[in-house]
C-alpha positions in Angstrom: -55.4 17.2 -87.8 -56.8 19.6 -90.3 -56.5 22.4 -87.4 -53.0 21.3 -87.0 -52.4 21.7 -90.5 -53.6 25.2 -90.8 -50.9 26.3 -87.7 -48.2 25.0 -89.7 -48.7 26.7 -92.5 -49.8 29.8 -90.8 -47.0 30.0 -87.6 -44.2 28.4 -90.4 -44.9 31.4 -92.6 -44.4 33.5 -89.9 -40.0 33.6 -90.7 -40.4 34.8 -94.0 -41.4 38.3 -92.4 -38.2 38.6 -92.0 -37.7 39.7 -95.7 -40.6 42.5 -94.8 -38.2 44.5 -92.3 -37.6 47.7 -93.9 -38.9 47.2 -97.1 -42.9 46.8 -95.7 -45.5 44.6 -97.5 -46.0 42.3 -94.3 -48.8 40.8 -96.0 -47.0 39.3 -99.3 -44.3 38.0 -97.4 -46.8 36.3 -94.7 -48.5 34.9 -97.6 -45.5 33.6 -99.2 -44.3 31.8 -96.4 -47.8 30.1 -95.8 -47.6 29.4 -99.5 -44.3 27.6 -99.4 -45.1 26.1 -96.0 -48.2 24.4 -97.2 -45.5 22.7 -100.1 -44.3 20.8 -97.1 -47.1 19.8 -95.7 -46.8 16.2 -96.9 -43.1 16.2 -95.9 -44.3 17.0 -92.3 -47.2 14.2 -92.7 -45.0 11.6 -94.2 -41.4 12.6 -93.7 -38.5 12.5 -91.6 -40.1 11.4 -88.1 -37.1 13.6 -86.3 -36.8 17.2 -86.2 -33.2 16.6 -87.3 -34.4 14.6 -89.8 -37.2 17.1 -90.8 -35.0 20.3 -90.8 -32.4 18.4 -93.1 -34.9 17.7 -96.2 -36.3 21.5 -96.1 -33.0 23.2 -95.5 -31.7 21.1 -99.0 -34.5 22.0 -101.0 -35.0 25.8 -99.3 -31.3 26.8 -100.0 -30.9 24.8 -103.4 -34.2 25.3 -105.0 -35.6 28.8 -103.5 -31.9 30.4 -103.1 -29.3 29.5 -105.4 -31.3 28.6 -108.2 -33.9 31.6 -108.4 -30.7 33.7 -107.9 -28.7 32.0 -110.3 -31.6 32.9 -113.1 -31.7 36.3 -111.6 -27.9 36.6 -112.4 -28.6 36.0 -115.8 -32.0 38.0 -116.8 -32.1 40.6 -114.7 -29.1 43.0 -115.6 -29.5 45.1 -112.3 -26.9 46.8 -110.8 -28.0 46.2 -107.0 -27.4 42.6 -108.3 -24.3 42.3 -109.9 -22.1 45.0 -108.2 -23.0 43.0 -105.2 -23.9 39.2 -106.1 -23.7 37.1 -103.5 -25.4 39.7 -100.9 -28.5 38.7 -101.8 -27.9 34.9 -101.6 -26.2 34.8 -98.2 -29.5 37.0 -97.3 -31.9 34.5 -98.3 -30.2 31.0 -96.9 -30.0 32.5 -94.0 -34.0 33.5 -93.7 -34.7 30.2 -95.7 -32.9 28.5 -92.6 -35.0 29.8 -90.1 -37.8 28.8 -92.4 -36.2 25.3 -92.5 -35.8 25.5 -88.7 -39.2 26.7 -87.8 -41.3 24.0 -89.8 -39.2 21.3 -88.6 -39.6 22.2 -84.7 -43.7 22.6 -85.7 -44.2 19.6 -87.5 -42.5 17.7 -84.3 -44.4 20.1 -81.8 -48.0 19.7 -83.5 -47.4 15.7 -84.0 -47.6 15.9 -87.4 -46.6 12.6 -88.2 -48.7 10.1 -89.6 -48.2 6.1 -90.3 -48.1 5.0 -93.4 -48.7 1.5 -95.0 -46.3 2.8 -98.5 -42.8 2.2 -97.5 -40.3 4.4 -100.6 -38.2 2.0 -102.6 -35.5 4.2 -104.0 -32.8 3.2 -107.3 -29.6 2.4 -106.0 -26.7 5.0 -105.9 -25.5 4.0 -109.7 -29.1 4.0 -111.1 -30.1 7.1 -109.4 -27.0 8.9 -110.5 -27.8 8.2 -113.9 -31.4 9.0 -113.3 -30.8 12.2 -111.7 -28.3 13.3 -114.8 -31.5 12.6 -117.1 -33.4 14.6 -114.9 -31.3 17.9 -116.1 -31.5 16.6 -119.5 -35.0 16.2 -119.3 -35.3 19.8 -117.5 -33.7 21.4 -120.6 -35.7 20.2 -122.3 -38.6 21.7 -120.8 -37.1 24.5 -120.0 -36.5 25.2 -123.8 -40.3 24.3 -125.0 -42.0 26.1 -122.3 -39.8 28.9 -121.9 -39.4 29.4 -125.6 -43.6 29.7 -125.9 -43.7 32.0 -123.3 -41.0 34.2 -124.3 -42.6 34.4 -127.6 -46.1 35.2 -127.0 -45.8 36.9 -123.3 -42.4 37.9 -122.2 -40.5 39.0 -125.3 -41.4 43.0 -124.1 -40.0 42.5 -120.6 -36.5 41.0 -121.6 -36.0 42.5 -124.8 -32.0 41.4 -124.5 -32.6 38.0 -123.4 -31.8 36.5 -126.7 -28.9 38.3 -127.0 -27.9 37.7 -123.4 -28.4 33.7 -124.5 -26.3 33.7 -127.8 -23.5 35.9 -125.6 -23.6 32.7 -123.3 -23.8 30.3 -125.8 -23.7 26.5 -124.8 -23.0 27.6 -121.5 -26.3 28.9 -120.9 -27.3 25.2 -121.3 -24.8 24.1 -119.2 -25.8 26.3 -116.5 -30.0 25.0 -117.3 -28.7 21.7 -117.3 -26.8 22.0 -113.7 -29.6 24.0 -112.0 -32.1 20.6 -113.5 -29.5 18.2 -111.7 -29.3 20.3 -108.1 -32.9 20.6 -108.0 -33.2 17.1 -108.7 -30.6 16.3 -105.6 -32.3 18.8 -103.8 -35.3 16.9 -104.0 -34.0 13.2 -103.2 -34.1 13.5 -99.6 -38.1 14.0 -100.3 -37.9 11.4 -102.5 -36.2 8.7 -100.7 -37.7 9.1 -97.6 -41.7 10.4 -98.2 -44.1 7.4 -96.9 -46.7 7.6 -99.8 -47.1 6.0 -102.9 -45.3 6.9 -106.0 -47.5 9.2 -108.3 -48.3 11.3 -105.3 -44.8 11.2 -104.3 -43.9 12.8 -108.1 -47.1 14.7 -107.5 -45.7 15.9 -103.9 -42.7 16.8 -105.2 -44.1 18.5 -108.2 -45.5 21.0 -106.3 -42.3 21.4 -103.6 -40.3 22.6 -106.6 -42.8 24.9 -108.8 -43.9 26.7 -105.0 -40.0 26.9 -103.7 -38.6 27.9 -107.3 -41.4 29.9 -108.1 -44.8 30.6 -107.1 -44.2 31.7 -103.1 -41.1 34.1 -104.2 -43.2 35.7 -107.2 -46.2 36.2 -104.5 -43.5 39.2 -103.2 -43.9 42.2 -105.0 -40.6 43.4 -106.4 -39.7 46.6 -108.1 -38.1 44.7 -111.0 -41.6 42.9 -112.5 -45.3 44.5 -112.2 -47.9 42.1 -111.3 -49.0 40.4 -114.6 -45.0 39.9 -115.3 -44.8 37.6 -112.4 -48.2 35.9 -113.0 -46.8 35.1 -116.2 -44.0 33.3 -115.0 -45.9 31.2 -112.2 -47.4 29.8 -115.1 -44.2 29.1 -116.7 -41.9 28.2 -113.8 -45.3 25.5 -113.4 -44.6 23.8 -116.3 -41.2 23.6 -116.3 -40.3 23.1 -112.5 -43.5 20.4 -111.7 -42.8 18.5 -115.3 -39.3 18.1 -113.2 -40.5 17.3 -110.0 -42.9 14.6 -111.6 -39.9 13.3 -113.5 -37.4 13.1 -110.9 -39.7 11.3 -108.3 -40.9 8.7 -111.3 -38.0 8.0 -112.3 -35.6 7.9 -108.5 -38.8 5.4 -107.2 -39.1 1.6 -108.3 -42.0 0.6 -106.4 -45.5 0.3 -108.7 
């Protein structure tokens, strides 16, 4: 099994060297997409028996969490104008490479018999609970988002976004708005995890922890990027760790009944 685990994440890598053609560093990319494979892992082990099934629970969190999200914040903090002269270039880009990536684990977790049996069936909220849950999910992001990012743009990341409090007040309670939404989809992006992962329900938050800090954060900040050096991004690993796990954790706890 262990073998069989190592393939996945090393062939399911494999698509995101797609984002290497013509801009090189086949290495970072590779590693990336073993990085964000191995978040999976426990999807392909306790998951969606059917490839259908499999590729459907990726593809939501890949395109919500990886894509739209890290491009919404990009939108906001990263004044460039590759970016905005041409928004939505670099979204369509990455759904489709993050659909392949979807496509491949789903076909290799079916292919390597992944699948194993579980005695922990999930017992999710109803659809009223859990719609109330999920909204205090983006509350409860917010709320991270504002302690944690507000220490680390104090004593780390003031010098690299010296507008960003200006950029904020310009936005004003929309910029809150706009945290608050992206807490709620990631949350929804997450439920299919959630609601179908066979394991028991701290390592189900703890599962999903991890699918949201690596696919919002840490695999995409592996890429070196001409718009942040290397301690820039290392910076906000850390920081897209507290605030995108603390979520996971949260959402999983809190959309789960079972003890």
């Amino acid at each position: 099994m262990n073998v069989r685990v190592i393939l996945y994440c090393a062939l399911g890598g494999g698509p995101l060297l797609l984002g290497a053609l013509g801009a090189g560093q086949w290495t970072a990319w590779w590693l990336a997409g073993i990085v964000l494979a191995l978040a999976f892992v426990p999807v392909a082990l306790f998951g969606p028996r059917s490839v259908p099934g499999q590729f459907g629970t990726v593809a939501v969190a890949l395109l919500i969490i990886t894509a739209l999200c890290t491009w919404s914040e990009a939108l906001i903090f990263l004044p460039i104008p590759e970016i905005r002269e041409h928004p939505f270039q670099p979204l369509i880009g990455s759904c489709v490479m993050y659909l392949v990536v979807a496509a491949v684990l789903a076909v290799l977790a079916k292919l390597l018999r992944l699948s194993r049996e579980s005695a922990s069936d999930p017992e999710p909220r109803g659809f009223v609970g859990a719609a109330l849950m999920v909204l205090l999910c983006g509350i409860a992001y917010v709320l991270y988002y504002l302690v944690f990012g507000a220490l680390t743009y104090e004593f780390f990341t003031k010098g690299y976004y010296p507008d960003a409090t200006r950029t904020v007040a310009n936005l004003g309670w929309w910029f809150w708005i706009i945290q608050f939404a992206r807490g709620v989809l990631m949350t929804l992006a997450t439920v299919p995890i959630i609601y179908t992962l066979r394991l028991p329900r701290v390592q189900t938050a703890v599962a999903v922890g991890a699918v949201i800090w690596i696919a919002g954060g840490l695999a995409p900040l592996l890429i070196p990027n001409p718009f942040m050096g290397l301690t820039q991004r290392l910076i906000h690993v850390a920081e897209i760790f507290t605030q995108n796990f603390s979520l996971g954790v949260t959402a999983a706890l809190l959309l789960r009944t079972e003890r």
